[in-house]
C-alpha positions as a LaTeX table, in Angstrom:
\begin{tabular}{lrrr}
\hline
Residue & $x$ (\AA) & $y$ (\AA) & $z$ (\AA) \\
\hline
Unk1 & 10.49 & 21.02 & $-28.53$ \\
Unk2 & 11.25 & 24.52 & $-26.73$ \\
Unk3 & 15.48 & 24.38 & $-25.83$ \\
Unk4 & 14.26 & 25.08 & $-22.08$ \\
Unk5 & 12.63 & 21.15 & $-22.01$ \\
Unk6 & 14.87 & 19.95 & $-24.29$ \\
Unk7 & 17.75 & 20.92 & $-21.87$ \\
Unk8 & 15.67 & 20.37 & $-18.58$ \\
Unk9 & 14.24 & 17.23 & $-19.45$ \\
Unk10 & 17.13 & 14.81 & $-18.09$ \\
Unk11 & 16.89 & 16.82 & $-14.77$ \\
Unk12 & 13.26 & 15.90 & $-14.66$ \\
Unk13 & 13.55 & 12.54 & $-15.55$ \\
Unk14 & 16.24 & 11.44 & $-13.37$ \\
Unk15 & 15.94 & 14.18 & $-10.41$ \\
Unk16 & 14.81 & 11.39 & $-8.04$ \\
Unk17 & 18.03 & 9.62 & $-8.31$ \\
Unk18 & 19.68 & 12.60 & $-6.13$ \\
Unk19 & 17.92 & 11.73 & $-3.16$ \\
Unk20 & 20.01 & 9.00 & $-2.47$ \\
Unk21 & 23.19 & 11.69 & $-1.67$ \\
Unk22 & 21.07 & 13.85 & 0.04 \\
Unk23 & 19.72 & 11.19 & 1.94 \\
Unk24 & 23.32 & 10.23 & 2.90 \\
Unk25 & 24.65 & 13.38 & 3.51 \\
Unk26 & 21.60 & 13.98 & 5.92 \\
Unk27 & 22.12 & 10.57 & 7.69 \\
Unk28 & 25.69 & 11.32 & 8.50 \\
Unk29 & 25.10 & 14.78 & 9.49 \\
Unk30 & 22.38 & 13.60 & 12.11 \\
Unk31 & 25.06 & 11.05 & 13.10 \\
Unk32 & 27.79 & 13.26 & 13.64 \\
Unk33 & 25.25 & 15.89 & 15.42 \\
Unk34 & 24.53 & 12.69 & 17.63 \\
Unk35 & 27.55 & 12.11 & 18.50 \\
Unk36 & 28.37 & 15.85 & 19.87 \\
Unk37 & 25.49 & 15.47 & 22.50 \\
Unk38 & 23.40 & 18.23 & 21.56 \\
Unk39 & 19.92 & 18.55 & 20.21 \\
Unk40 & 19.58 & 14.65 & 20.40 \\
Unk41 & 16.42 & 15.01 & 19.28 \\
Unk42 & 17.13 & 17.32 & 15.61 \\
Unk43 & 19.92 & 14.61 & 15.10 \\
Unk44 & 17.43 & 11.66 & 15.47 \\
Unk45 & 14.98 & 12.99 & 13.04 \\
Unk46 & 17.99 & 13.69 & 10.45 \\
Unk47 & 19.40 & 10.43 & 10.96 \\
Unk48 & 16.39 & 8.60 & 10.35 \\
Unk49 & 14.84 & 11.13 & 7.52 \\
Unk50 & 18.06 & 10.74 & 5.79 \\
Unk51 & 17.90 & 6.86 & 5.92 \\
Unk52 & 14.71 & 6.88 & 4.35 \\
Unk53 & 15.43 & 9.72 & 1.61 \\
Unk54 & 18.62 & 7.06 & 0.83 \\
Unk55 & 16.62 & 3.75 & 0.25 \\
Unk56 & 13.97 & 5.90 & $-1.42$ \\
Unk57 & 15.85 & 7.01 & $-4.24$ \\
Unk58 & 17.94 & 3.83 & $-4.07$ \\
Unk59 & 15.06 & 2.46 & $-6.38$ \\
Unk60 & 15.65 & 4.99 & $-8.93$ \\
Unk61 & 19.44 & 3.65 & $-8.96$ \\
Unk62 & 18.02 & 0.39 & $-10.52$ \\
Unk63 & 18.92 & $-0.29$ & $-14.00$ \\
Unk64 & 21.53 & 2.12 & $-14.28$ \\
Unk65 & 23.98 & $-0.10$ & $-15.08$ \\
Unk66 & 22.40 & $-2.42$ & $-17.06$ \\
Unk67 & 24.35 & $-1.36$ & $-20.31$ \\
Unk68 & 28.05 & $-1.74$ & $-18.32$ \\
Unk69 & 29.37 & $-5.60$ & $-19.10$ \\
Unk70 & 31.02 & $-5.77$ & $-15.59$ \\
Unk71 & 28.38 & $-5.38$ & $-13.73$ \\
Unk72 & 26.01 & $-7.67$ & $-15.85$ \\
Unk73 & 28.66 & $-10.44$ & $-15.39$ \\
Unk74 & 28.01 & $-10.19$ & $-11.55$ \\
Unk75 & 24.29 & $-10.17$ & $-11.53$ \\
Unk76 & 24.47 & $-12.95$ & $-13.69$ \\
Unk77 & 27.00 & $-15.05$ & $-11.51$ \\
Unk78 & 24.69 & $-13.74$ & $-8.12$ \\
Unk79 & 21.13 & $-14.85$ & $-10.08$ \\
Unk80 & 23.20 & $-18.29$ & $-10.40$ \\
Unk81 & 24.63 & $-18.40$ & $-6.91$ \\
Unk82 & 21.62 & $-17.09$ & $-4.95$ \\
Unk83 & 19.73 & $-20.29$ & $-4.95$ \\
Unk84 & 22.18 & $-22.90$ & $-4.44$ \\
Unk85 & 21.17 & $-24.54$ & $-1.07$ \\
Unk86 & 24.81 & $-23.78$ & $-0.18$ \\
Unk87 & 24.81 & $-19.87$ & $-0.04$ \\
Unk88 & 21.47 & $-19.88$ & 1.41 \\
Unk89 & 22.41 & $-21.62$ & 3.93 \\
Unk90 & 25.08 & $-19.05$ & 4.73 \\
Unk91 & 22.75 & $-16.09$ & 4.01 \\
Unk92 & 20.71 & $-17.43$ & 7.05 \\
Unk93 & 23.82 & $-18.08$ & 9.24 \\
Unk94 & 24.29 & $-14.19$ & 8.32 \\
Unk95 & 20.86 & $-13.07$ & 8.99 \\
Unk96 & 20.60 & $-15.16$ & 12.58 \\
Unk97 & 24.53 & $-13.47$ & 13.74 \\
Unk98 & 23.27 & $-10.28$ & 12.50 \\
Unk99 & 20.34 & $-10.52$ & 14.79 \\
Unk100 & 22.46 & $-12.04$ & 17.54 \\
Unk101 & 24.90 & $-9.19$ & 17.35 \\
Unk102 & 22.07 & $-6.60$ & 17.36 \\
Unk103 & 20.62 & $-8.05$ & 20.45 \\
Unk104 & 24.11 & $-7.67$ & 22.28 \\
Unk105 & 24.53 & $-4.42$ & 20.73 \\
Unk106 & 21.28 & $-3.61$ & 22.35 \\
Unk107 & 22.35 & $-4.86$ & 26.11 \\
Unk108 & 25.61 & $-3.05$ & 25.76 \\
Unk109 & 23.66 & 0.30 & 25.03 \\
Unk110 & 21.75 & $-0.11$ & 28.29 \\
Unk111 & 24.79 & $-1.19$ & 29.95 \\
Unk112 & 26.44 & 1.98 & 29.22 \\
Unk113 & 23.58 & 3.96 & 29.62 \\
Unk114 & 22.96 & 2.92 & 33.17 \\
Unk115 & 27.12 & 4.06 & 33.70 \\
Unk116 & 26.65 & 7.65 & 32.13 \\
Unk117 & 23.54 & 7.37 & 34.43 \\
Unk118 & 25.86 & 6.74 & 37.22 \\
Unk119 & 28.54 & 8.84 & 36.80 \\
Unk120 & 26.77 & 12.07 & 35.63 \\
Unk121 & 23.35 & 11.18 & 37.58 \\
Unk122 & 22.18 & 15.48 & 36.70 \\
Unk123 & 22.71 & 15.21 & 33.34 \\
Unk124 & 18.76 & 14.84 & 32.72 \\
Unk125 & 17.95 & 16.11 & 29.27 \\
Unk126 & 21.31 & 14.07 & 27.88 \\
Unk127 & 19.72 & 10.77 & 28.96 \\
Unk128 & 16.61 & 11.61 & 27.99 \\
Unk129 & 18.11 & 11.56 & 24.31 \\
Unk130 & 20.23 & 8.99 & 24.96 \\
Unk131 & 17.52 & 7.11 & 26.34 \\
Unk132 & 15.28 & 7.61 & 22.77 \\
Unk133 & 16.77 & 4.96 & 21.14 \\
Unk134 & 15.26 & 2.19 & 23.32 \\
Unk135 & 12.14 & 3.51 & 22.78 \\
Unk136 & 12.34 & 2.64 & 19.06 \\
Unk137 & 14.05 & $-0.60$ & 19.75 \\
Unk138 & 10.94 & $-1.77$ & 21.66 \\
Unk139 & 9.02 & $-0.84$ & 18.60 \\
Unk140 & 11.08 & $-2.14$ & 16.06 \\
Unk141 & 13.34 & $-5.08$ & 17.19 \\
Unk142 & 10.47 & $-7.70$ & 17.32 \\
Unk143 & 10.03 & $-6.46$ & 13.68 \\
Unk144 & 13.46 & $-6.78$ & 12.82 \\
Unk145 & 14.12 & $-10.27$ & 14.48 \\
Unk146 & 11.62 & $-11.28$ & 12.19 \\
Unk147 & 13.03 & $-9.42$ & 9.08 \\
Unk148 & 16.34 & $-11.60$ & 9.61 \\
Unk149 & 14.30 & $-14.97$ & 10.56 \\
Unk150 & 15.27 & $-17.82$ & 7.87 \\
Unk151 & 12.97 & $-18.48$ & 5.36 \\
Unk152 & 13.90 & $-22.18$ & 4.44 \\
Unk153 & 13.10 & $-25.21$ & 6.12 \\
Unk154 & 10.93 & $-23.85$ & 8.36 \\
Unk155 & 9.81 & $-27.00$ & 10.72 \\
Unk156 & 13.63 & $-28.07$ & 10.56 \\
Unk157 & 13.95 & $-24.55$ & 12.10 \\
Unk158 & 10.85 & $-24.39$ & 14.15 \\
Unk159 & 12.97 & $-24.31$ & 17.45 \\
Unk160 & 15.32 & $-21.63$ & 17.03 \\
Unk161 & 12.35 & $-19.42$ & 15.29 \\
Unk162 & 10.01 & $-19.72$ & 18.73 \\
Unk163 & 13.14 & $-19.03$ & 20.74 \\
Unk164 & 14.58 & $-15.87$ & 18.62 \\
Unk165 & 11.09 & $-14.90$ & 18.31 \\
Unk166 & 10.08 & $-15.01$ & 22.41 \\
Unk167 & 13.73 & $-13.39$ & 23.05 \\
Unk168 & 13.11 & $-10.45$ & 20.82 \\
Unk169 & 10.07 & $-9.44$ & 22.41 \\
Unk170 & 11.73 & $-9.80$ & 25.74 \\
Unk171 & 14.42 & $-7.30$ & 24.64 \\
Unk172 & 11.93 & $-5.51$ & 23.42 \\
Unk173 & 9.87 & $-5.46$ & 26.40 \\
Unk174 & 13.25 & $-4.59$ & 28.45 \\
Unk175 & 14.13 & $-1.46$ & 26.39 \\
Unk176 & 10.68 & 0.07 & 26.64 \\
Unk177 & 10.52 & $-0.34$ & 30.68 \\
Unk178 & 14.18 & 0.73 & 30.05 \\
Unk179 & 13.21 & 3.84 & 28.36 \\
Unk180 & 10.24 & 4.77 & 30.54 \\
Unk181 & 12.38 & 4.66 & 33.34 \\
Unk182 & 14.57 & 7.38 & 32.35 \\
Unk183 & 11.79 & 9.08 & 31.23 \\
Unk184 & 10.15 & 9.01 & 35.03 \\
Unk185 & 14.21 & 9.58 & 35.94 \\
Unk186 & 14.09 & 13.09 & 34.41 \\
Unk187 & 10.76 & 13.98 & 35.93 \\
Unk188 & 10.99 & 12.56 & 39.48 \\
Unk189 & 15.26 & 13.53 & 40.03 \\
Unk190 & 15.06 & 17.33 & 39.71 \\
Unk191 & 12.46 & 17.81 & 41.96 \\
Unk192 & 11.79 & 14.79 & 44.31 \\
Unk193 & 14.92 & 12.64 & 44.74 \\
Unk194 & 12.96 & 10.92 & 47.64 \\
Unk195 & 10.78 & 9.07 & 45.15 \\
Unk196 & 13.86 & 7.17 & 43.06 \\
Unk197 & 13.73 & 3.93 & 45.03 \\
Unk198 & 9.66 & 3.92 & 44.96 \\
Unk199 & 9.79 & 4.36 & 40.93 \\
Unk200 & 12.92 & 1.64 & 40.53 \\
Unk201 & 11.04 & $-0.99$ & 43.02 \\
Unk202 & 8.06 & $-0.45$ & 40.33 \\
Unk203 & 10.02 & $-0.78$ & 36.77 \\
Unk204 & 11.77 & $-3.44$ & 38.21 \\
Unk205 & 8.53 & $-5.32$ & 38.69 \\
Unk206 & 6.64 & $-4.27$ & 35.64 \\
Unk207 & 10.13 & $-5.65$ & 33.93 \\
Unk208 & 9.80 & $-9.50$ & 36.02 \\
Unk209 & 6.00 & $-9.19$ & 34.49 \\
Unk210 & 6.76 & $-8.60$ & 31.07 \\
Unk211 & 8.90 & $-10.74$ & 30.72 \\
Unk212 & 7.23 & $-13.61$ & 32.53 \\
Unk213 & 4.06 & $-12.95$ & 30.95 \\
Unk214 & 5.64 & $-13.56$ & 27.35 \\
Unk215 & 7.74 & $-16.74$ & 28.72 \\
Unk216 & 4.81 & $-18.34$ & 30.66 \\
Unk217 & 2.81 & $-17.47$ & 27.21 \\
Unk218 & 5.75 & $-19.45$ & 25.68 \\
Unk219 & 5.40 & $-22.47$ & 27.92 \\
Unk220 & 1.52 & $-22.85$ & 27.81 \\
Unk221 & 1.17 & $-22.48$ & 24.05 \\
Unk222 & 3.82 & $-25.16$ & 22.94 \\
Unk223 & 2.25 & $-27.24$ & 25.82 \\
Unk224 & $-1.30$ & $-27.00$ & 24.58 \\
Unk225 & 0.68 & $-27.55$ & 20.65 \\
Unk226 & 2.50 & $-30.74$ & 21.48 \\
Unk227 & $-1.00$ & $-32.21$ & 23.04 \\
Unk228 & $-3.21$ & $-30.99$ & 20.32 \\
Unk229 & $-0.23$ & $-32.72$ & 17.95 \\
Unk230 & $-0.34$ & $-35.94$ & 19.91 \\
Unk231 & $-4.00$ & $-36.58$ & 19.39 \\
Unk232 & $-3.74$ & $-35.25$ & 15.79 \\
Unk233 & $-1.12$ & $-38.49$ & 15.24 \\
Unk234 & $-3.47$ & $-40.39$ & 17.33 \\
Unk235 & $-6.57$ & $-39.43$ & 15.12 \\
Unk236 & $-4.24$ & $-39.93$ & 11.82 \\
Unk237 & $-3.23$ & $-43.84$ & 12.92 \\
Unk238 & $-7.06$ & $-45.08$ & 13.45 \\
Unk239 & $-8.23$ & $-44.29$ & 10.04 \\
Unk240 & $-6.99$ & $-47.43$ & 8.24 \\
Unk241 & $-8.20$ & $-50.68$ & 9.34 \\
Unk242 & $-11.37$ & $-48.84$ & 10.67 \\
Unk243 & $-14.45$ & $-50.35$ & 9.54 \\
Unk244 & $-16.05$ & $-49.13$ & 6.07 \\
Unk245 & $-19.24$ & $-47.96$ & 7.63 \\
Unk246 & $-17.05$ & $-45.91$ & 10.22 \\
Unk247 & $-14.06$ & $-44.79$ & 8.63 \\
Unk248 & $-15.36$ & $-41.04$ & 7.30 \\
Unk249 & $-16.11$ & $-41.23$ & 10.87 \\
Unk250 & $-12.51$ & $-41.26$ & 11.49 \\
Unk251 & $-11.78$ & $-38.89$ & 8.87 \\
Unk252 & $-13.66$ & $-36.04$ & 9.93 \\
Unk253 & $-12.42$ & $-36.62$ & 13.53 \\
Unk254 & $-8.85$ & $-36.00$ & 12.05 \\
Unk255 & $-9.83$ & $-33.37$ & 10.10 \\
Unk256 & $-11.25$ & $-31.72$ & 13.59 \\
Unk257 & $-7.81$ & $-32.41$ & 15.39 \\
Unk258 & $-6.21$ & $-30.63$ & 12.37 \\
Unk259 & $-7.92$ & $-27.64$ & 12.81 \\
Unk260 & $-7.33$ & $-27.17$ & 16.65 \\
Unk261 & $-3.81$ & $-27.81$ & 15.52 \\
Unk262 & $-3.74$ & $-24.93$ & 12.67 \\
Unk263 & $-5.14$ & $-22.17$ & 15.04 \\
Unk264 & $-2.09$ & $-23.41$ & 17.44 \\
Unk265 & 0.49 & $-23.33$ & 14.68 \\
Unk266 & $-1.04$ & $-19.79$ & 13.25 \\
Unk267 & $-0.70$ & $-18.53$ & 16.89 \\
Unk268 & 1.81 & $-15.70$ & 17.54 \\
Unk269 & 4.27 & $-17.01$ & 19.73 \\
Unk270 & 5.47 & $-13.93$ & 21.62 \\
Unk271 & 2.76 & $-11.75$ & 22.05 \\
Unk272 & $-1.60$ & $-11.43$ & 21.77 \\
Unk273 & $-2.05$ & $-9.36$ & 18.82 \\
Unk274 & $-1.47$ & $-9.51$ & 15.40 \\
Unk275 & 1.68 & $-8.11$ & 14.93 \\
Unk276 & 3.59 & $-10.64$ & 16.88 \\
Unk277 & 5.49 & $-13.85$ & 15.00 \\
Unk278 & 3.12 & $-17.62$ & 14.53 \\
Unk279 & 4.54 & $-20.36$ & 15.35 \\
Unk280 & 4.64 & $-21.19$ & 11.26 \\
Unk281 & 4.61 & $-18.71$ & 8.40 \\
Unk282 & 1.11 & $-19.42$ & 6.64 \\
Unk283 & 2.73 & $-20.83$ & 3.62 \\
Unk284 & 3.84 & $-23.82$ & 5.52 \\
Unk285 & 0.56 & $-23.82$ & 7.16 \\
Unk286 & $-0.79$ & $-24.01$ & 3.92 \\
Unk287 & 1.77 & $-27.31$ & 2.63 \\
Unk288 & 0.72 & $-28.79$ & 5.55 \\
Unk289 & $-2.63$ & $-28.87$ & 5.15 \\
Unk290 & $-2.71$ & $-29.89$ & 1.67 \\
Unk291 & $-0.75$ & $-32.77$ & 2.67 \\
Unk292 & $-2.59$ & $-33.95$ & 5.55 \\
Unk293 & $-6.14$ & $-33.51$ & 3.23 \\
Unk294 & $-4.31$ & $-35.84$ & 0.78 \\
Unk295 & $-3.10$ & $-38.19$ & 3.35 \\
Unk296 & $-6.66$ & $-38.55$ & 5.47 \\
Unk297 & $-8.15$ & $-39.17$ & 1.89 \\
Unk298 & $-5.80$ & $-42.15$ & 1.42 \\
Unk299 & $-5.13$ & $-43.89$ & 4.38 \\
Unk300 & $-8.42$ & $-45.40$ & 3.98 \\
Unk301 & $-6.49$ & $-47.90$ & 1.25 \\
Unk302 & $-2.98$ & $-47.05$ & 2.36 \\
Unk303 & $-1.59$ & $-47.41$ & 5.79 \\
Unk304 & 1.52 & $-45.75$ & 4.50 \\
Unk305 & $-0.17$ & $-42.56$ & 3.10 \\
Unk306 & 0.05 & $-40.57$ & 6.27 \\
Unk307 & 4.28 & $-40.75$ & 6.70 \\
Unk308 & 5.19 & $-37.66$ & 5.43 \\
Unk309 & 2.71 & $-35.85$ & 7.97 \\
Unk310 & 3.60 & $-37.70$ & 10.47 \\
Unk311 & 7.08 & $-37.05$ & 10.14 \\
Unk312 & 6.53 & $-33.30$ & 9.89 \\
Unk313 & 3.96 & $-33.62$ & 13.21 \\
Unk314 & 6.65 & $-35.29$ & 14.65 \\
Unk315 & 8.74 & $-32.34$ & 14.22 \\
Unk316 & 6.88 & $-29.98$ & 15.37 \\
Unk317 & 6.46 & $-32.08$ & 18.96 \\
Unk318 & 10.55 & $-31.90$ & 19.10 \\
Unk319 & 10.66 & $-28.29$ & 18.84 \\
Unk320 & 7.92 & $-27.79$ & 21.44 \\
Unk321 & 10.09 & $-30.26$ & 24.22 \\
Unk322 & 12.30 & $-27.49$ & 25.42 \\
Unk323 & 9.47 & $-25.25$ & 27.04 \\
Unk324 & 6.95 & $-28.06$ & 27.87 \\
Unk325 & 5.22 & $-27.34$ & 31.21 \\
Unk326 & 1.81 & $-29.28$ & 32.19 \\
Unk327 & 1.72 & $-26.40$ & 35.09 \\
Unk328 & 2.40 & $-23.29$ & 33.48 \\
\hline
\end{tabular}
């Protein structure tokens, strides 16, 4: 082997692992540049490029200590920890304050927004940048309420997922009418002051729509969900005791009421398209419907068969009692 590769060939092998300081360096120079108010939009893209660089070679960090005893002792002690029911339980209480401190985080930005707004009212192109992060907050916060959603118990949680879900895309809905405004702000202020109150009156609206539309969504699904449910139980209870001749009769009428139910529960909850949060992940989906094939099989010689479903039915019904509305 020529000296050149013999002496080059660490750099080549382990040359990603360097993006991870430039990535950092670049992240904390677009911060600082932030911070200065000046070419906002430079110090966004180095922020976020530099973020990315950083959890890109991150992976190429991996392994690197896999000879040192120290650290092996703690990977060993967090594979044994990670699982018990007791620290994920407080990995979730993390992950739900996390996303409760990001949505305040997210009011407090607008908050002081609307002040520098106030106070410096010709300051266009500042708010402008200023105004850029809500922009990627109404992209990304639905995303990232679901990110930091717990992944355990999921019908024990069912309640507090629709309800984080529904509020993130209000925030979400709130920042981007948020950021538009200032947008139109920067436009309309410089040349027709006159037209202010005409563009407020109309963001304000579009806002009370938005955000109605995805709580009135909220109300009519679990509605329709806790009926569907209802006759689903209903369906479930006249299998057994049915007459022979009649009783696949029954079956297949459950197994109809089960799949009105499964398009509700596989319904996003917060939004029309597909990028929005169901009501259930499709794993549980999937439980569920193995169990309730296995219990509509044998209630025909077992009246019992069917209490496990009906429990977790039952569930489901309790987290849809907050929002039910037979008007909405």
């Amino acid at each position: 082997m020529p000296i050149w590769n013999r002496v080059t060939a660490p750099v080549r092998t382990h040359w990603r692992r360097g993006l991870l300081p430039v990535g950092f360096v670049l992240n904390s120079w677009g911060n600082e540049l932030y911070k200065t108010g000046h070419h906002r939009t430079a110090s966004l893209i180095l922020f976020f490029s530099g973020l990315s660089l950083a959890f890109y070679g991150g992976r190429f960090w991996r392994g690197f200590t896999d000879s040192w005893r120290t650290p092996m002792r703690i990977r060993r002690w967090v594979a044994a920890k990670q699982n018990a029911p007791e620290w994920i339980d407080r990995w979730n209480r993390l992950k739900t304050a996390t996303w409760g401190a990001g949505v305040f985080a997210v009011g407090l930005y607008a908050w002081k927004l609307l002040g520098s707004i106030a106070t410096e009212p010709d300051q266009v192109n500042a708010h402008l940048g200023s105004a850029m992060p809500l922009m990627m907050i109404w992209v990304l916060f639905p995303l990232y309420g679901q990110g930091a959603e717990p992944k355990n118990s999921p019908l024990e949680r069912l309640s507090g997922r629709i309800w984080r879900a529904v509020v993130s895309r209000t925030v979400a809905n709130v920042a981007g009418v948020y950021f538009a405004g200032v947008a139109l702000y920067t436009m309309v202020f410089p040349k027709r002051a006159s037209l202010l109150v005409t563009v407020t009156v109309t963001l304000g609206i579009s806002v009370v729509v938005a955000v109605h539309k995805t709580w009135g969504r909220l109300r009519r699904l679990t509605t329709q969900m806790y009926v569907n449910v209802q006759t689903l139980k209903r369906d479930l209870n006249l299998i057994h005791g049915s007459e022979t001749e009649r009783t696949g009769e029954k079956q297949d009428a459950a197994r109809r009421s089960w799949d009105v139910v499964r398009l509700d529960l596989r319904t996003s909850v917060d939004t029309g398209y597909g990028f929005g949060t169901p009501v259930l992940p499709m794993e549980t989906i999937d439980e569920l419907n193995e169990k309730l094939e296995k219990a509509i099989t044998a209630l025909e010689d077992d009246k019992e068969a069917a209490m496990e479903v009906l429990e977790d039915l039952g569930k489901i019904q309790r987290a849809c009692t907050s929002w039910i509305d037979s008007v909405a």
